[in-house]
VEXPA-148434 format. One record per atom (N, C-alpha, C): x, y, z; residue in one letter. Coordinates in steps of 0.1 Angstrom, whole numbers, padded with zeros to 4 digits, always signed. Layout:
<rs>
XYZA/...
</rs>
This chain:
<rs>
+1100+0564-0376X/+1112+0564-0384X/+1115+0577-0391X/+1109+0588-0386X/+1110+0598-0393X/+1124+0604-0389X/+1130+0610-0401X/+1144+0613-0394X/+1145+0634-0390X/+1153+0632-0384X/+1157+0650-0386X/+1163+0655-0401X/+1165+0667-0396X/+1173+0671-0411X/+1183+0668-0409X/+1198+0669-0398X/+1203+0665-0400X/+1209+0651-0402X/+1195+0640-0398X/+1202+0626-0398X/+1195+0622-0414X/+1184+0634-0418X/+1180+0632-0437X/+1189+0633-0444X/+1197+0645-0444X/+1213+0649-0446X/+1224+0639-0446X/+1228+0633-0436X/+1236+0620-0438X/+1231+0611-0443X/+1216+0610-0444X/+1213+0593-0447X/+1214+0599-0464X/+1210+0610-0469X/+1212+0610-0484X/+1225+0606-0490X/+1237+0619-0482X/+1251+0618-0481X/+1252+0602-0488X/+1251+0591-0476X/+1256+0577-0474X/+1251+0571-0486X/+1239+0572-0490X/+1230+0569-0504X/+1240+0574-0515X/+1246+0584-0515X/+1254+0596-0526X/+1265+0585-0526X/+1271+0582-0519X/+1286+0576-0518X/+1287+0561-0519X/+1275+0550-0512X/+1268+0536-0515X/+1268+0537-0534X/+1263+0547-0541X/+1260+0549-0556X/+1275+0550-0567X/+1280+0562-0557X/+1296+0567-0566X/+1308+0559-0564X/+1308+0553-0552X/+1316+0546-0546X/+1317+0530-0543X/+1300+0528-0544X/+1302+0512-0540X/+1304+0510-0527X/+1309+0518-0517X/+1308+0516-0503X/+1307+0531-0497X/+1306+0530-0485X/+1303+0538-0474X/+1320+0544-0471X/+1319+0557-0471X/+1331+0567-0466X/+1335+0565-0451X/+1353+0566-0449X/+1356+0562-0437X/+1347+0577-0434X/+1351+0573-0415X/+1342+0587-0404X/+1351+0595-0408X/+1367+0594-0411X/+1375+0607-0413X/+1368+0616-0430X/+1367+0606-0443X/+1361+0615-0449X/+1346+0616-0451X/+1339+0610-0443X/+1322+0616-0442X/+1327+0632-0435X/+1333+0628-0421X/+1340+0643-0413X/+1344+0652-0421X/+1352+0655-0432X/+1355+0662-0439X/+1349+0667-0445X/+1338+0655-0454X/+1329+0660-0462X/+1320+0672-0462X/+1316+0666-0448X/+1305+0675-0442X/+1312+0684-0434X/+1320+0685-0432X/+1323+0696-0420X/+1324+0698-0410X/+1318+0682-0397X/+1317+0681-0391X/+1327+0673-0383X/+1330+0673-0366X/+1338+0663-0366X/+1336+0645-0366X/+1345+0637-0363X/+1344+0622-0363X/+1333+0618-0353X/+1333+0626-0345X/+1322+0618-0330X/+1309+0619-0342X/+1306+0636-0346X/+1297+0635-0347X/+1290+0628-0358X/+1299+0624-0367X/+1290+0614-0376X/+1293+0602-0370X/+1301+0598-0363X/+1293+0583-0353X/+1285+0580-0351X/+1278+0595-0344X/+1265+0595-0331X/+1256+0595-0344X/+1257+0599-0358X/+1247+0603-0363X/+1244+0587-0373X/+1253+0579-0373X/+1258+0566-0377X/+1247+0555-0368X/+1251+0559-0355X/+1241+0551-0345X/+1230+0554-0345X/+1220+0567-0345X/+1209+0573-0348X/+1202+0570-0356X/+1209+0563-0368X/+1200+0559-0386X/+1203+0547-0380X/+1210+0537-0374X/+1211+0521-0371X/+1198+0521-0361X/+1197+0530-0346X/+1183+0528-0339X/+1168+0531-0348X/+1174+0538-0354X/+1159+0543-0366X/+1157+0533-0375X/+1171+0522-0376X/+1163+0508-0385X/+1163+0509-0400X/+1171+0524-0405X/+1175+0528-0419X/+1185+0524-0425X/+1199+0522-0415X/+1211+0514-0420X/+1215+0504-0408X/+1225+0495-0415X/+1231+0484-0409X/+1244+0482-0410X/+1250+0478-0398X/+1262+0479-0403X/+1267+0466-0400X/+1282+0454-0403X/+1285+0450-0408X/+1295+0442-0390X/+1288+0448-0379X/+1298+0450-0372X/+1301+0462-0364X/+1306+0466-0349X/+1305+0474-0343X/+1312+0483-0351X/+1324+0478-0354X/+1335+0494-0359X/+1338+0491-0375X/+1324+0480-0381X/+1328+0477-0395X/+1325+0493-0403X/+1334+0495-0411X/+1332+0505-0428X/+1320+0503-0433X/+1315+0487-0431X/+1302+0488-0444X/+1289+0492-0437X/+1283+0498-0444X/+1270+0504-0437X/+1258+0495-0454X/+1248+0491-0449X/+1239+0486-0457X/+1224+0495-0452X/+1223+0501-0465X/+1208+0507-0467X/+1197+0496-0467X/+1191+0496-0453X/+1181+0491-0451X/+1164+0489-0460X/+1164+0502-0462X/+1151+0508-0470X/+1150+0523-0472X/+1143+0524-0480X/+1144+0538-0486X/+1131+0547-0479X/+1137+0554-0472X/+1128+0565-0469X/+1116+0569-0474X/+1100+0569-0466X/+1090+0574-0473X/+1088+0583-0476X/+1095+0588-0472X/+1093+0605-0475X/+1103+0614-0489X/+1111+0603-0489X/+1121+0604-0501X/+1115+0598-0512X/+1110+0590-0513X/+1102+0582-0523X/+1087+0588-0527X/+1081+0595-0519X/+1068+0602-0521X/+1075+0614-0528X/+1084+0621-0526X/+1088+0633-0534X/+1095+0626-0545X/+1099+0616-0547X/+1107+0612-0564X/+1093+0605-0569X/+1081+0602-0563X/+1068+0599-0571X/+1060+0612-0577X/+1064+0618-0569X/+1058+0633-0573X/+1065+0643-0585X/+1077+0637-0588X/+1086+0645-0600X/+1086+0640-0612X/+1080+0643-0622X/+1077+0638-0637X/+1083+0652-0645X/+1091+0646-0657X/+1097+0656-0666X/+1088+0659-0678X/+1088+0675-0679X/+1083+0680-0691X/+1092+0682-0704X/+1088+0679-0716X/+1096+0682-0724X/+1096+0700-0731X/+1103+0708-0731X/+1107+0721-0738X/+1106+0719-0750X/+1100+0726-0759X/+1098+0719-0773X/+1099+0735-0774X/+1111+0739-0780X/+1118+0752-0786X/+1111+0763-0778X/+1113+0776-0785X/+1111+0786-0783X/+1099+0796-0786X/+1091+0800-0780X/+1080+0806-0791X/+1077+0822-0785X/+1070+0831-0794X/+1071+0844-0789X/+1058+0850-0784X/+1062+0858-0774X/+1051+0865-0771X/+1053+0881-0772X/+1048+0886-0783X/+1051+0895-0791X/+1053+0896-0805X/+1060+0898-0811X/+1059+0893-0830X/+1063+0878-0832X/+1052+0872-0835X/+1056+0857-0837X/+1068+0851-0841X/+1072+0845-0839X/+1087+0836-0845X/+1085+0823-0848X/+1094+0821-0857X/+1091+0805-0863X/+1090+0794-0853X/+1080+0782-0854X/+1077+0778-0842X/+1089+0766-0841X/+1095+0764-0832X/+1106+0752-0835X/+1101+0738-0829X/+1101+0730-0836X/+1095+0717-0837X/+1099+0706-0828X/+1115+0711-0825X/+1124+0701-0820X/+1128+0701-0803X/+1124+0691-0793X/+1128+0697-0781X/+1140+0703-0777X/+1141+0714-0768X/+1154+0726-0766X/+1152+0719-0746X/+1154+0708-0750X/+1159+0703-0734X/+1146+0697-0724X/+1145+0696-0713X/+1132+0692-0702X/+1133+0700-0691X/+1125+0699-0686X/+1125+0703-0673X/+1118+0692-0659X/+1122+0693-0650X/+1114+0685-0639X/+1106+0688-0631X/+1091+0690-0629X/+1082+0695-0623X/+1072+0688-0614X/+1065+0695-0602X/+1060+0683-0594X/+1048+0679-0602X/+1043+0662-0601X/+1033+0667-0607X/+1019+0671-0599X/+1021+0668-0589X/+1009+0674-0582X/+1002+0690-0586X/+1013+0698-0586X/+1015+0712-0594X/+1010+0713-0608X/+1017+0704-0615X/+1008+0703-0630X/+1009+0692-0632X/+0993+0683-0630X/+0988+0673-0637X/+0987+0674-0652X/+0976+0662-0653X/+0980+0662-0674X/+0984+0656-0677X/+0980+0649-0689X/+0988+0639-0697X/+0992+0648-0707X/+1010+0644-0715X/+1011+0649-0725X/+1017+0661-0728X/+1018+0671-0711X/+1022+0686-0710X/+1037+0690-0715X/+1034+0697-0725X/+1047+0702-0725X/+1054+0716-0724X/+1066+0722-0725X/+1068+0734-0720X/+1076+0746-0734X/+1068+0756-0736X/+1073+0764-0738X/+1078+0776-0736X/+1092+0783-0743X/+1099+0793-0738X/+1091+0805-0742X/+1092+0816-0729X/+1084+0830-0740X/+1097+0839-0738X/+1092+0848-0751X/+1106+0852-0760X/+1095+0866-0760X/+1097+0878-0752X/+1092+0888-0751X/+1080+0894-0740X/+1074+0906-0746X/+1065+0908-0728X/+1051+0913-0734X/+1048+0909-0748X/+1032+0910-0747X/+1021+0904-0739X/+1026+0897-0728X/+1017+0890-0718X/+1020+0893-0707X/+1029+0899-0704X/+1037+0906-0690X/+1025+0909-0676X/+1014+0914-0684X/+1003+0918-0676X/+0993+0907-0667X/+0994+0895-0677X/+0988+0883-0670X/+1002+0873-0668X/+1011+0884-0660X/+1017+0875-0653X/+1029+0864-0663X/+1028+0868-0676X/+1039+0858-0682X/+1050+0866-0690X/+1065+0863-0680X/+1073+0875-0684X/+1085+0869-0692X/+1089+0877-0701X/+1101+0878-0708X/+1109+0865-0704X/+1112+0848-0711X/+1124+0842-0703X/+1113+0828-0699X/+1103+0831-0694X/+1095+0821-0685X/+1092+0810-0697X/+1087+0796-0690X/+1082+0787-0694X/+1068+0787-0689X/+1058+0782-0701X/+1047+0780-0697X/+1040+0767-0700X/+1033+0760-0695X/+1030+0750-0694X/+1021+0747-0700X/+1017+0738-0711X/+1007+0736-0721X/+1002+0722-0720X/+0988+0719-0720X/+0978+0711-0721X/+0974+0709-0736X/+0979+0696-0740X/+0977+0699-0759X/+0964+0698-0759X/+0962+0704-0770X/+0946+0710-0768X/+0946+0713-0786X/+0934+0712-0794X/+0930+0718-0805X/+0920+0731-0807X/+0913+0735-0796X/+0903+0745-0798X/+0909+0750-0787X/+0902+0762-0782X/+0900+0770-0775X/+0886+0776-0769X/+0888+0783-0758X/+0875+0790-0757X/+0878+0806-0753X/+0861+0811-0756X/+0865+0826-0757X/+0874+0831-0741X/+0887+0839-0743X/+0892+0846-0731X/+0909+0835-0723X/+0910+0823-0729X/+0915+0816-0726X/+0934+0818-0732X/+0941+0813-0726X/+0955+0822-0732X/+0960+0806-0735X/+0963+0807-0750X/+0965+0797-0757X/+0981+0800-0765X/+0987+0786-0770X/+0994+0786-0783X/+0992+0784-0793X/+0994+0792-0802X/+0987+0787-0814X/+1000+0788-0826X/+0994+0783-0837X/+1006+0786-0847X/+0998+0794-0855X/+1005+0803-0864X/+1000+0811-0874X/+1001+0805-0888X/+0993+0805-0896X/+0997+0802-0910X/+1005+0786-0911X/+1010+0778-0900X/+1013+0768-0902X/+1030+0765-0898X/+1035+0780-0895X/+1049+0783-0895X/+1051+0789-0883X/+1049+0802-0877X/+1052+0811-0866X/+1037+0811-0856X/+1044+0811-0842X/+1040+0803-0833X/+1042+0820-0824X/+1029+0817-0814X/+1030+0831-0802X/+1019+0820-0794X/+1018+0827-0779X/+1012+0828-0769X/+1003+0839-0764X/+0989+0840-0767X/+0980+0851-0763X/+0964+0847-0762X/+0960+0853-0758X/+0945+0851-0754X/+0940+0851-0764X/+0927+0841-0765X/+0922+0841-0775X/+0906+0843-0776X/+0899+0854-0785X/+0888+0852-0787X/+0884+0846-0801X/+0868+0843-0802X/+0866+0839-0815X/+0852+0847-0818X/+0856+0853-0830X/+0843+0861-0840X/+0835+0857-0847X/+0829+0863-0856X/+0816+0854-0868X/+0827+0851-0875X/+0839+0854-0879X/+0846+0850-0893X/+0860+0855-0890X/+0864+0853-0880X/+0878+0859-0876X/+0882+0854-0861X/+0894+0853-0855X/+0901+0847-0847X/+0906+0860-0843X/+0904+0862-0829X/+0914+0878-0824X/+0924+0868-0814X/+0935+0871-0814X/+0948+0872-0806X/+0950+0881-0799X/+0947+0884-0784X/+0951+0896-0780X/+0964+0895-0766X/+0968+0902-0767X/+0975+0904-0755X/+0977+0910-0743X/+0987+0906-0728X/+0980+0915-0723X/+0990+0924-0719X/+0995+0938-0726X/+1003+0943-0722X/+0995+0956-0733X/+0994+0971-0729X/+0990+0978-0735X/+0999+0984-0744X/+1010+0980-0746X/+1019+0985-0762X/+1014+0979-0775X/+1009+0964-0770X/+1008+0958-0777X/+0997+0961-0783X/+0989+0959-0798X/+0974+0958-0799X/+0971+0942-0804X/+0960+0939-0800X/+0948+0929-0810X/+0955+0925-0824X/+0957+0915-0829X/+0955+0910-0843X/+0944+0899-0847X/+0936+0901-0855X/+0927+0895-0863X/+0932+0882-0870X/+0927+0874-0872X/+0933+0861-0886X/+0918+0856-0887X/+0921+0851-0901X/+0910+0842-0906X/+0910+0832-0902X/+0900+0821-0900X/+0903+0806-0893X/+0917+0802-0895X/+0913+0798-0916X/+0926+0791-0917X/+0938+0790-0908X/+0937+0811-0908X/+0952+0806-0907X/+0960+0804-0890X/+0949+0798-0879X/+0955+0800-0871X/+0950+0786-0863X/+0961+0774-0861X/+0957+0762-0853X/+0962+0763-0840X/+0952+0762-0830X/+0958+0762-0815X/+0964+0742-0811X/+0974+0751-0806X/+0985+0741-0799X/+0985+0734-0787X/+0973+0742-0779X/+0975+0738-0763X/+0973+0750-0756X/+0959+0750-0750X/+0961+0754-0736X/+0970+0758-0722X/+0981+0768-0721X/+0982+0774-0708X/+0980+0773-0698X/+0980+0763-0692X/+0978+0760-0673X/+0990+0761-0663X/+1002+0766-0670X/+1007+0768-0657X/+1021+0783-0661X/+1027+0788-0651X/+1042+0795-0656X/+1052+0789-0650X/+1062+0786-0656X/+1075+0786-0641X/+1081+0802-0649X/+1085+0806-0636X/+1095+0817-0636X/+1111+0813-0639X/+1110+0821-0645X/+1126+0819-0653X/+1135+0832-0641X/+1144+0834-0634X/+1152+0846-0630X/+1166+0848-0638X/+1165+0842-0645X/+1177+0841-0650X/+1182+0855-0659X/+1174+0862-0664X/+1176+0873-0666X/+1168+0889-0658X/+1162+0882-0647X/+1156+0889-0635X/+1171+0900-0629X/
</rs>
C-alpha cells in the first residue's frame, strides 16, 4: 500500500479538500489546483482506488471516500508533540526572566524525548562557541540542580534568567560561557536556582 510521492501528494491534496470542503474537487479543479492535466489526476484517482486508500461512489461519481489513513502519515503525526516557548531569556547580560508562554513550537519527539520540555529564546552570543547562536531556541529538561560542566538555565536572584555552563565551588556558583568576550561570573548559592537542563538547539535563520 505504499504510495509514491506523487500519489502521497494527491492522497493529502484529497484529505485537504474532504476537511475544507466536505467533498472531493471536480478533475477540472484538482487539475488546476495542482497544475496538472484532467487525465492525469484520473489515472492518479484510479491508482489510490487499486492501492485500496479511496473509494469512489461510482465509475464517474465526484464522491471519493477516504478509506483509511496512511501508516506512514500517522507514524509521522505520532511522532510530533508541541513544546511550549516560555518567553525570552539571555545569553549574555541577563534579562528579566518572562514567566509567561511567547507561543510553541512542534518538534519530533523522537529528537527530543522528556517529559515536561520546554523551549527557550536566546537573546545574544555568550554561548556562540558551543554552538548556541543569537535567535535560537534551546530545549530544556526541568531540572533543579546541575552538574559540574553542564549548560543550564538558571535564574539569578529570583528575577533575571541566562543560559550558561555551570560549575560549582566550596561556596560559590560559577556561570561561565562559551564565547571568549565574555568572562566567568561567580554568585553565592542563594542567589542562583537552576531551571532546567539544555538537551537540545533548534536553529533559528531568521536573522541568519
Amino acid at each position: 500500500m505504499k504510495l509514491t510521492r506523487k500519489q502521497q501528494h494527491f492522497f493529502d491534496y484529497l484529505e485537504k479538500k474532504l476537511v475544507e470542503c466536505g467533498q472531493t474537487p471536480s478533475l477540472r479543479d484538482a487539475a488546476d489546483d495542482l497544475g496538472v492535466s484532467r487525465n492525469a489526476v484520473a489515472q492518479l484517482i484510479g491508482q489510490l482506488e487499486r492501492k485500496k486508500v479511496i473509494e469512489r461512489e461510482g465509475r464517474y461519481s465526484r464522491s471519493i471516500r477516504i478509506l483509511q489513513q496512511l501508516p506512514e502519515k500517522q507514524d509521522r503525526e505520532d511522532r510530533v508533540r508541541e513544546l511550549p516557548v516560555v518567553g525570552q531569556i539571555t545569553a549574555g547580560l541577563p534579562m528579566y526572566a518572562q514567566q509567561e508562554w511567547d507561543g510553541s513550537i512542534l518538534v519530533d519527539r523522537t529528537v527530543f524525548p522528556g517529559n515536561n520540555l520546554f523551549c527557550l529564546r536566546i537573546c545574544g552570543k555568550s554561548m556562540q562557541d558551543a554552538g548556541i547562536l543569537d535567535g535560537d531556541l534551546v530545549v530544556c529538561e526541568p531540572r533543579q540542580y546541575a552538574e559540574n560542566g553542564e549548560i543550564v538555565a538558571v535564574l539569578i536572584q529570583g528575577e533575571e534568567a541566562t543560559v550558561k555552563r555551570f560549575f560549582l565551588g566550596e561556596d560559590y556558583i560559577e556561570l561561565r560561557p562559551e564565547n571568549k568576550t565574555f568572562s566567568a561570573v561567580r554568585y553565592p548559592f542563594s542567589d542562583i536556582l537552576v531551571q532546567g537542563k539544555v538537551t537540545g538547539v533548534i536553529r533559528s535563520y531568521a536573522s541568519r
